[in-house]
N, CA and C atoms as a LAMMPS dump frame, in Angstrom:
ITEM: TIMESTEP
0
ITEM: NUMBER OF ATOMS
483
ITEM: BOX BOUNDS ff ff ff
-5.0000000000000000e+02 5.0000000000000000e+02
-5.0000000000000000e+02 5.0000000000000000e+02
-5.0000000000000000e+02 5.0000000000000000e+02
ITEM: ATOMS id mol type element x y z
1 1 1 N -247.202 -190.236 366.707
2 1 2 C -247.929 -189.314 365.852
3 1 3 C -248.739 -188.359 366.72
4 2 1 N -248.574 -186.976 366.507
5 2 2 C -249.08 -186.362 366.88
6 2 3 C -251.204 -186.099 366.487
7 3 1 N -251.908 -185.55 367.734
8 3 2 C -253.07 -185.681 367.354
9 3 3 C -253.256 -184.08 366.874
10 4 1 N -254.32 -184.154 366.374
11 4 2 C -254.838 -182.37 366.614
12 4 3 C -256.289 -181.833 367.416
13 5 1 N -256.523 -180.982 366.741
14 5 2 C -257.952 -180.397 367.34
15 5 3 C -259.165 -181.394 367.654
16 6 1 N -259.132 -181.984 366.72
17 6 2 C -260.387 -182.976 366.711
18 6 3 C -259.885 -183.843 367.11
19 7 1 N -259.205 -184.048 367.986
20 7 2 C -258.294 -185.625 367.895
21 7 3 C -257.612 -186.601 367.56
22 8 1 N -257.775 -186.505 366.069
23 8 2 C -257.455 -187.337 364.851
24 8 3 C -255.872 -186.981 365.089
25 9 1 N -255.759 -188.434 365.012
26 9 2 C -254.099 -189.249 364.847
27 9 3 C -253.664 -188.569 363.295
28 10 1 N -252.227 -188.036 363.547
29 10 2 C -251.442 -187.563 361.944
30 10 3 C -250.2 -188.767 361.841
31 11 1 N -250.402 -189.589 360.674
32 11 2 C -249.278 -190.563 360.708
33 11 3 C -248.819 -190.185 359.08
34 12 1 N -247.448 -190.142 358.964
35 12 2 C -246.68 -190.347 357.756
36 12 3 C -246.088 -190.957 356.915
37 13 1 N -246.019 -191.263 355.781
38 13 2 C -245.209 -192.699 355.573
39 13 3 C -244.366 -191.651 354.244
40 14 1 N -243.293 -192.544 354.525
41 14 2 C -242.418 -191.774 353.293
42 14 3 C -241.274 -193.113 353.104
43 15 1 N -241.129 -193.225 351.883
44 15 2 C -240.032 -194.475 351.053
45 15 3 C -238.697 -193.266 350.727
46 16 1 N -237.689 -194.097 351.153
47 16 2 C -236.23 -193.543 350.734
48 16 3 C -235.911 -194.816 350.759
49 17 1 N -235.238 -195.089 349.133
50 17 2 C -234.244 -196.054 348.79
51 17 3 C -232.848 -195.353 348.385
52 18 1 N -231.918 -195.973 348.145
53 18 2 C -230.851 -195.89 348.055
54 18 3 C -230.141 -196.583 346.694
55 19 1 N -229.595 -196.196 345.807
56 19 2 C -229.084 -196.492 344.543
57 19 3 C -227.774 -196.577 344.789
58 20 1 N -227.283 -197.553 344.299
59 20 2 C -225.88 -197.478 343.41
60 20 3 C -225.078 -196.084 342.526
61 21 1 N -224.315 -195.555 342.468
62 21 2 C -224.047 -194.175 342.298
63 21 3 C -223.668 -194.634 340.16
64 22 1 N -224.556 -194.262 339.151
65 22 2 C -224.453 -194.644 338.233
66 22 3 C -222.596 -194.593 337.692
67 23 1 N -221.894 -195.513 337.053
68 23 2 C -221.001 -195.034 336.432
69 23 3 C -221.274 -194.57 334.851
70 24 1 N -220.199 -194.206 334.407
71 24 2 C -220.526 -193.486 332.931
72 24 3 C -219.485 -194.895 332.271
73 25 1 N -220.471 -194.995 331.404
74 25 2 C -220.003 -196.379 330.754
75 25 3 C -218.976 -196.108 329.684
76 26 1 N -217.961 -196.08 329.818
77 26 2 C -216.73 -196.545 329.066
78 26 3 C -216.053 -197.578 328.484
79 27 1 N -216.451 -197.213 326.755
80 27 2 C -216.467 -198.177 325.98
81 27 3 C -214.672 -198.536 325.3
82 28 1 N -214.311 -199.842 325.665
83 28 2 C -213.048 -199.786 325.453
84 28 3 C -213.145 -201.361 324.626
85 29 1 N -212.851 -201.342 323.058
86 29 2 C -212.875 -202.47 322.357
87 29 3 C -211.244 -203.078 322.294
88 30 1 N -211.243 -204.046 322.388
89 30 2 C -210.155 -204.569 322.242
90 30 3 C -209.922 -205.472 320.866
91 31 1 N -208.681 -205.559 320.54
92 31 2 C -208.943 -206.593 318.854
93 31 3 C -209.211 -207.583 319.041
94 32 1 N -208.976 -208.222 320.109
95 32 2 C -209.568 -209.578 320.724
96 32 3 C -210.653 -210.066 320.53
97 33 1 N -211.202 -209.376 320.59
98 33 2 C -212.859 -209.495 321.401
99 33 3 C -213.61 -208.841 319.603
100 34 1 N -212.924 -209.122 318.656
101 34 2 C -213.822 -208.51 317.258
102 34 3 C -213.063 -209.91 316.369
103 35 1 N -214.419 -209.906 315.702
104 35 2 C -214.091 -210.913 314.161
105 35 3 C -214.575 -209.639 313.295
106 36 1 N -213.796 -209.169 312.61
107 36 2 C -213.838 -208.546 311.441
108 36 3 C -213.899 -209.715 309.685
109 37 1 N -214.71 -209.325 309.094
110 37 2 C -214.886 -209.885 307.787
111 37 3 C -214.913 -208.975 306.981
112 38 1 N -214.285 -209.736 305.776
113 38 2 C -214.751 -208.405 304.584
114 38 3 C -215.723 -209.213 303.324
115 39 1 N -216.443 -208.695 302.534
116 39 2 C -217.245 -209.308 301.831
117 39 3 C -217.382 -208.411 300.377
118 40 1 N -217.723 -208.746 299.393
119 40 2 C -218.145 -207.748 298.272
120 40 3 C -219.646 -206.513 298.664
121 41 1 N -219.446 -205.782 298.097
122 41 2 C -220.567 -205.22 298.35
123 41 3 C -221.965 -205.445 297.561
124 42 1 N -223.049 -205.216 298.138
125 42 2 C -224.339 -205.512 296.74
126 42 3 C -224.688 -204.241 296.611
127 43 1 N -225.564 -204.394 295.844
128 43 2 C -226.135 -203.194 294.757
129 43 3 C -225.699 -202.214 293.727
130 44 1 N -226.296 -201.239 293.755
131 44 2 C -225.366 -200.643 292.47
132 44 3 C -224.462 -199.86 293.252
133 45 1 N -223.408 -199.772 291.892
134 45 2 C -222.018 -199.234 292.559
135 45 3 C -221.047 -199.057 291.638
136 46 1 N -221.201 -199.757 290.453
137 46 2 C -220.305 -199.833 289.68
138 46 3 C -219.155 -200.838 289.63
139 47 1 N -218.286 -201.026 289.123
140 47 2 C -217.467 -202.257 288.698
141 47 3 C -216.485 -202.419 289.731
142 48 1 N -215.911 -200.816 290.515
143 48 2 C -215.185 -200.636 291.399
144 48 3 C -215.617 -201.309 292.637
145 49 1 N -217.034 -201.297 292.841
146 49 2 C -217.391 -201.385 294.136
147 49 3 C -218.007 -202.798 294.353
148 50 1 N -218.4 -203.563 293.273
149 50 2 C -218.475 -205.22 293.281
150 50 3 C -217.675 -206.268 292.83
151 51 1 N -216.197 -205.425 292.545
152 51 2 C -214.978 -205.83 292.186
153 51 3 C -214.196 -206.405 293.464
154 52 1 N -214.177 -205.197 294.414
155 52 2 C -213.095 -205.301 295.245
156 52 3 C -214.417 -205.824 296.474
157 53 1 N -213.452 -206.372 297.676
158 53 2 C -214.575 -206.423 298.869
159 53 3 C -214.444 -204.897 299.563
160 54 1 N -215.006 -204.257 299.57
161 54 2 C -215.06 -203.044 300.731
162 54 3 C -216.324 -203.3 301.611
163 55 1 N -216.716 -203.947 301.441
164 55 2 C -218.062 -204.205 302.642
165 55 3 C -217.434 -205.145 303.878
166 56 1 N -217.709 -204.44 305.221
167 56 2 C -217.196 -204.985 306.169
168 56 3 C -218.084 -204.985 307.545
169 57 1 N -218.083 -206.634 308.063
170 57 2 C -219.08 -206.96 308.701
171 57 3 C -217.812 -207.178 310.068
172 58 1 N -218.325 -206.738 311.552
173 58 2 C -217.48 -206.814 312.648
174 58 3 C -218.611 -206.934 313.346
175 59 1 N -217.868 -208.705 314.068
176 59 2 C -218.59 -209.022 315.303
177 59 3 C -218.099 -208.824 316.909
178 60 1 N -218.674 -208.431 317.399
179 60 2 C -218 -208.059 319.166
180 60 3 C -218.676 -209.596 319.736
181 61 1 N -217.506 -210.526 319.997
182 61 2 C -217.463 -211.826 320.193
183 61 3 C -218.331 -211.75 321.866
184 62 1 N -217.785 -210.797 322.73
185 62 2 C -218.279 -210.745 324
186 62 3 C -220 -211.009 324.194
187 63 1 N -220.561 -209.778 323.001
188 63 2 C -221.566 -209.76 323.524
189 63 3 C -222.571 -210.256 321.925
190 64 1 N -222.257 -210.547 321.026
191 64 2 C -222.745 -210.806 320.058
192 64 3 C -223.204 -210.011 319.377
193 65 1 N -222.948 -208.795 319.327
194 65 2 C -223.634 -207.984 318.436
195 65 3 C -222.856 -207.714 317.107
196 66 1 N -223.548 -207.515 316.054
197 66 2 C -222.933 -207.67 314.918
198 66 3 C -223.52 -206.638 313.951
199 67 1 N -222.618 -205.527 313.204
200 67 2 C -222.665 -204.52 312.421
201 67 3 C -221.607 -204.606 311.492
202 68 1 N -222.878 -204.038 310.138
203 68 2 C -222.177 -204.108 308.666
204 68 3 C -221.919 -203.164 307.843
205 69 1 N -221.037 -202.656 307.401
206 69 2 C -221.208 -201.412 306.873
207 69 3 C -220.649 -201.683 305.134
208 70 1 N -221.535 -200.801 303.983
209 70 2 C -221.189 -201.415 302.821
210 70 3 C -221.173 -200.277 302.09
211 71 1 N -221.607 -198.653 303.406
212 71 2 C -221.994 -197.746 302.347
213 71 3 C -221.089 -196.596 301.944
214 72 1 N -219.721 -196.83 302.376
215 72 2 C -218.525 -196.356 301.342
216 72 3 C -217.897 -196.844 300.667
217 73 1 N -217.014 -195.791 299.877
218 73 2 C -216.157 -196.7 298.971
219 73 3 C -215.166 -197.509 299.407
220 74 1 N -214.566 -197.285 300.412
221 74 2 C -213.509 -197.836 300.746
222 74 3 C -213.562 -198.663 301.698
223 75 1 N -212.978 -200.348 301.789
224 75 2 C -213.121 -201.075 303.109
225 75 3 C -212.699 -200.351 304.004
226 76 1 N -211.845 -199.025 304.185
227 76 2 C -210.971 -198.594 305.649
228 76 3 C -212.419 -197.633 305.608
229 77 1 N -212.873 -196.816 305.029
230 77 2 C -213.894 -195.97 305.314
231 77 3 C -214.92 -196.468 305.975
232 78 1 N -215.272 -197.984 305.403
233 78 2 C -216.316 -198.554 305.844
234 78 3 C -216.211 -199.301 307.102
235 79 1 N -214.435 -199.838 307.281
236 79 2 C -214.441 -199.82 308.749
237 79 3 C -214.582 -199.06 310.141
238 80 1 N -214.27 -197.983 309.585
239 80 2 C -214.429 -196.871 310.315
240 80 3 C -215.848 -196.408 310.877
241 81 1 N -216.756 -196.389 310.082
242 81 2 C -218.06 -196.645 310.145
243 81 3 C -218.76 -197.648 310.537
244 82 1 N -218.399 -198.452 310.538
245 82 2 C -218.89 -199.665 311.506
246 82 3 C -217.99 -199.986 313.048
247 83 1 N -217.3 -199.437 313.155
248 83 2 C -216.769 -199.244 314.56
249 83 3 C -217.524 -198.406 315.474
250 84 1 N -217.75 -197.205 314.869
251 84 2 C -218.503 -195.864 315.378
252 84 3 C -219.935 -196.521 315.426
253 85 1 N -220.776 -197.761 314.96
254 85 2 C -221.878 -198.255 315.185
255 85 3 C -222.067 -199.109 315.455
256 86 1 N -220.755 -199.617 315.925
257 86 2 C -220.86 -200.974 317.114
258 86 3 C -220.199 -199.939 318.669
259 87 1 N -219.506 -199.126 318.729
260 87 2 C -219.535 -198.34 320.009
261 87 3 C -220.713 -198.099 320.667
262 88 1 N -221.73 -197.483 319.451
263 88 2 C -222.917 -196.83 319.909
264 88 3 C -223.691 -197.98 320.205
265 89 1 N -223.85 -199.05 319.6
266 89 2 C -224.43 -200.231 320.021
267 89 3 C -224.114 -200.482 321.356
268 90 1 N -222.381 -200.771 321.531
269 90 2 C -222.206 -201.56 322.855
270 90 3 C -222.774 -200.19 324.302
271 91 1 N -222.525 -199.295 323.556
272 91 2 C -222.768 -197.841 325.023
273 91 3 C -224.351 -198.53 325.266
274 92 1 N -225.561 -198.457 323.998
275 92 2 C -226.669 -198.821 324.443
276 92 3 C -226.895 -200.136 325.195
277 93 1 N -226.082 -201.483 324.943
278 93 2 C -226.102 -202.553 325.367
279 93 3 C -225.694 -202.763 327.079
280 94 1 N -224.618 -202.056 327.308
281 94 2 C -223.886 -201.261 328.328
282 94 3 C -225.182 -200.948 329.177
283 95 1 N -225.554 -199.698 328.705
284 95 2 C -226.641 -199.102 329.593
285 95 3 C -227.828 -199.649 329.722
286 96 1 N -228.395 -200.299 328.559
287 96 2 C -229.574 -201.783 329.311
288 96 3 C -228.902 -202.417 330.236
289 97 1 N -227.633 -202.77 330.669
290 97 2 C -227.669 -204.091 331.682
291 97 3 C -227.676 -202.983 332.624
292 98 1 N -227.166 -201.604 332.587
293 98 2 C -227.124 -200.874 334.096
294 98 3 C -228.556 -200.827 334.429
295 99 1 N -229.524 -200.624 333.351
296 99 2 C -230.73 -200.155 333.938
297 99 3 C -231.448 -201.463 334.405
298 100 1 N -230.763 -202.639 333.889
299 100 2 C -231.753 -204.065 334.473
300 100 3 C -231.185 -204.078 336.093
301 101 1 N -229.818 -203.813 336.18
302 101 2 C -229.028 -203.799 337.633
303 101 3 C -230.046 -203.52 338.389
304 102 1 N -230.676 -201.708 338.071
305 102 2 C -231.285 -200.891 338.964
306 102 3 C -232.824 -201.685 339.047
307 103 1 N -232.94 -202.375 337.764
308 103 2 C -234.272 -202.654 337.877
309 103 3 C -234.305 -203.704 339.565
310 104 1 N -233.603 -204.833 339.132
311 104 2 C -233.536 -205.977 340.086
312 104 3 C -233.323 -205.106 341.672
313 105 1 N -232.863 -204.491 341.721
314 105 2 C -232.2 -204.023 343.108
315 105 3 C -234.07 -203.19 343.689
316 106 1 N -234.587 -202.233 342.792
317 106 2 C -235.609 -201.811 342.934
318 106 3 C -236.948 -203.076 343.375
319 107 1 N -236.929 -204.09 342.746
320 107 2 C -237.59 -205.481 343.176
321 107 3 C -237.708 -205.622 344.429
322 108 1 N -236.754 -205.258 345.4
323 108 2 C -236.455 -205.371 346.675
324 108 3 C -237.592 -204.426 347.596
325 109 1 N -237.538 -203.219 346.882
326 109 2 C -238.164 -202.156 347.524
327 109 3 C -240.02 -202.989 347.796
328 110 1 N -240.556 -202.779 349.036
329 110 2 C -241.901 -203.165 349.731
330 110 3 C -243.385 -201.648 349.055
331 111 1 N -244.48 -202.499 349.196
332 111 2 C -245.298 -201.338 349.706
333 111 3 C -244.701 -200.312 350.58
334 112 1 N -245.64 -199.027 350.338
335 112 2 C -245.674 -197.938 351.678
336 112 3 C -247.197 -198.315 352.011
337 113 1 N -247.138 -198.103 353.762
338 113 2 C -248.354 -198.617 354.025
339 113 3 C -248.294 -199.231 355.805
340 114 1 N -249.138 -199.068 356.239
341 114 2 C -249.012 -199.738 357.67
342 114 3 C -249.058 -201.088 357.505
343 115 1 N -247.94 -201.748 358.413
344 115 2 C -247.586 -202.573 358.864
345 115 3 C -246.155 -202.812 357.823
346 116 1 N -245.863 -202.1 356.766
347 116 2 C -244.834 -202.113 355.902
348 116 3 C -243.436 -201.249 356.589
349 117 1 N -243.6 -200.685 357.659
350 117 2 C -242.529 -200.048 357.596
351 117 3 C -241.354 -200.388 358.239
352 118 1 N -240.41 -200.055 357.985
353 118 2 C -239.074 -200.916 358.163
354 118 3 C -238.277 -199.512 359.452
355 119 1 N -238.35 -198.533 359.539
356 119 2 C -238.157 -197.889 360.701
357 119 3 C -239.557 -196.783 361.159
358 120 1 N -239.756 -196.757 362.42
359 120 2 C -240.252 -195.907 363.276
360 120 3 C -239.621 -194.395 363.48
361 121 1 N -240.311 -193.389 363.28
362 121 2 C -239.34 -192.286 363.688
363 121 3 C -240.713 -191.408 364.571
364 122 1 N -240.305 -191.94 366.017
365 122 2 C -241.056 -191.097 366.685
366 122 3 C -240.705 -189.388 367.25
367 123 1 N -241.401 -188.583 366.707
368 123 2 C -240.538 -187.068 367.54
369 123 3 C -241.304 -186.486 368.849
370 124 1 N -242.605 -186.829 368.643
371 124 2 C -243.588 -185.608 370.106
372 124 3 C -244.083 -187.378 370.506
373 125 1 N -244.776 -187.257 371.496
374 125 2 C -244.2 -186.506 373.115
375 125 3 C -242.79 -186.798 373.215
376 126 1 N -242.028 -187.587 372.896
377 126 2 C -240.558 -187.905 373.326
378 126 3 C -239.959 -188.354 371.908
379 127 1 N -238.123 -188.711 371.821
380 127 2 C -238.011 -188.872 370.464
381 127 3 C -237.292 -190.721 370.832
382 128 1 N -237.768 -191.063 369.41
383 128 2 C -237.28 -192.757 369.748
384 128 3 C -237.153 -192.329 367.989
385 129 1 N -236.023 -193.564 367.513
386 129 2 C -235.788 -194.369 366.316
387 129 3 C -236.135 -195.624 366.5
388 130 1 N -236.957 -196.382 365.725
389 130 2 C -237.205 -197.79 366.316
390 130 3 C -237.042 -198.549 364.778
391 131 1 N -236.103 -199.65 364.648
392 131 2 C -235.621 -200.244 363.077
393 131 3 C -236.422 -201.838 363.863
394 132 1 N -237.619 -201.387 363.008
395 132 2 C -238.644 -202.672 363.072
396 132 3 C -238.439 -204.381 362.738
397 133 1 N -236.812 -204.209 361.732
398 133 2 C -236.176 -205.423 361.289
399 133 3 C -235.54 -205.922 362.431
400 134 1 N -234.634 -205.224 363.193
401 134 2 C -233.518 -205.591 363.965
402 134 3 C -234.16 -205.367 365.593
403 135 1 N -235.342 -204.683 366.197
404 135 2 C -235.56 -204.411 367.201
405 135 3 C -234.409 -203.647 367.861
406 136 1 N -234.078 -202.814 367.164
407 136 2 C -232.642 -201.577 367.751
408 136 3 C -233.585 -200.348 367.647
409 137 1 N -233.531 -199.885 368.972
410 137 2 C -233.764 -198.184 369.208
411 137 3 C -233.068 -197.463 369.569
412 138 1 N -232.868 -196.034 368.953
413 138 2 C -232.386 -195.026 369.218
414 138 3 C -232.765 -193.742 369.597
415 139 1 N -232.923 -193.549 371.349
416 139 2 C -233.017 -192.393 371.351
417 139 3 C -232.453 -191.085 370.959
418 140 1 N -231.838 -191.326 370.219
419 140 2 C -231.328 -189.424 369.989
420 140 3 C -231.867 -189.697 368.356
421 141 1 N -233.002 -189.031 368.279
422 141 2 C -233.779 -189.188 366.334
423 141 3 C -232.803 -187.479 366.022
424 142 1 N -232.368 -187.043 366.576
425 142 2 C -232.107 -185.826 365.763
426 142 3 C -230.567 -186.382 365.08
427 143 1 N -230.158 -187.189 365.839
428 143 2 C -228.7 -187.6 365.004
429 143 3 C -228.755 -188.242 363.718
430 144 1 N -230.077 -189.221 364.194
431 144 2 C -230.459 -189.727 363.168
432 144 3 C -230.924 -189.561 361.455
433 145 1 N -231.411 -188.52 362.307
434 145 2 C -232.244 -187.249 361.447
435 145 3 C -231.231 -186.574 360.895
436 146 1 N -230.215 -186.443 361.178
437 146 2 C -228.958 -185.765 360.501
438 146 3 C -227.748 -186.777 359.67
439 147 1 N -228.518 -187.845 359.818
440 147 2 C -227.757 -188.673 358.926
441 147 3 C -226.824 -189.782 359.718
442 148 1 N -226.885 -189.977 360.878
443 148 2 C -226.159 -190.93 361.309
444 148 3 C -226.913 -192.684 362.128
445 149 1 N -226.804 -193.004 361.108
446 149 2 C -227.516 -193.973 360.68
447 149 3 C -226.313 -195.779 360.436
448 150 1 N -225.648 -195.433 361.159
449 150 2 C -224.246 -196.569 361.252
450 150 3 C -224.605 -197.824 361.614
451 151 1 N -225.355 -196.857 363.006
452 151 2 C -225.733 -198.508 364.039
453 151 3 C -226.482 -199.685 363.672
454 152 1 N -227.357 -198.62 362.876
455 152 2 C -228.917 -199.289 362.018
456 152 3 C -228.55 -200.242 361.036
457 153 1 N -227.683 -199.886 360.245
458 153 2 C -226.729 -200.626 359.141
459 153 3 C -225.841 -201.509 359.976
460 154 1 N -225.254 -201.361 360.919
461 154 2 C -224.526 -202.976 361.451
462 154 3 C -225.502 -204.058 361.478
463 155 1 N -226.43 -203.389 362.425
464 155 2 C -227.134 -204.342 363.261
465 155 3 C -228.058 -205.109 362.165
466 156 1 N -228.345 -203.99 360.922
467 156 2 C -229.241 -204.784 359.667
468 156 3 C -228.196 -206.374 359.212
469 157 1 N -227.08 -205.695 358.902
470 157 2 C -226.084 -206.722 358.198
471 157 3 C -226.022 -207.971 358.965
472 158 1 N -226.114 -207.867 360.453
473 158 2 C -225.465 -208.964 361.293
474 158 3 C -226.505 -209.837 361.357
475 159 1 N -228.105 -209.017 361.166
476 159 2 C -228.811 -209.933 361.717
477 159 3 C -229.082 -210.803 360.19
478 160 1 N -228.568 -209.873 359.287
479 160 2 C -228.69 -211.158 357.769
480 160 3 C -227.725 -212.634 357.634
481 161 1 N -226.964 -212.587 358.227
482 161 2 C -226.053 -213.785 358.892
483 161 3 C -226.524 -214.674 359.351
């Protein structure tokens, strides 16, 4: 760290994590994986509509979620409608477990703070990389600095072994 006028030491701390590259969740139901039921419908409706069953309840066996639909006339209408709100269900169900993924992986991440830091990047008077986990230095920080960062990543992996 460079000093200045008055003397005073300038030190920096800066956090870069690294994510998983999100996918776009693609919802693909299979007939397998559904218990479809049909049931009468309640309320008013008329003779047509507590006559016949058109109310139709579909469970997605995988993940348990379960949607009913009773509010057309027709069981195919009403299946139709309850497909389109178990998709939207499973996309939201889908995207809670991605965001718990990111949560857990984020768990990992430390304070910023002295004695927290996991690399050194010295530039004035001379340049050093120093990866505080593995005791690996690299003099050339401008490569580093440009993104080549390979060695740092072996030597992390090997020493987790």
């Amino acid at each position: 760290s460079p000093f200045d006028a008055s003397r005073r030491r300038h030190t920096s701390f800066a956090s870069v994590f690294v994510y998983p590259e999100q996918e776009d969740v693609e919802i693909n139901i299979s007939e397998e994986d559904l218990k479809i039921e049909t049931f009468r419908s309640s309320g008013p409706g008329g003779q047509h509509m507590q006559k016949n069953e058109t109310a139709v309840r579909i469970t997605h066996i995988p993940t348990g979620i379960v949607v009913a639909c009773q509010s057309e006339r027709s069981q195919y209408q009403n299946k139709l409608t309850a497909m389109r709100i178990l998709k939207a269900r499973l996309y939201q169900y889908y995207k809670e477990k991605e965001k718990e993924k990111l949560s857990d992986i984020e768990k990992e991440k430390s304070e910023i703070g002295w004695g927290r830091q996991i690399r050194s990047y010295i530039l004035h008077p001379y340049k050093l990389v120093k990866d505080h986990r593995t005791d690996y230095e690299e003099p050339n920080a401008d490569a580093v600095l440009d993104g080549e960062i390979d060695e740092f990543i072996r030597k992390f992996l090997l020493s987790k072994k």
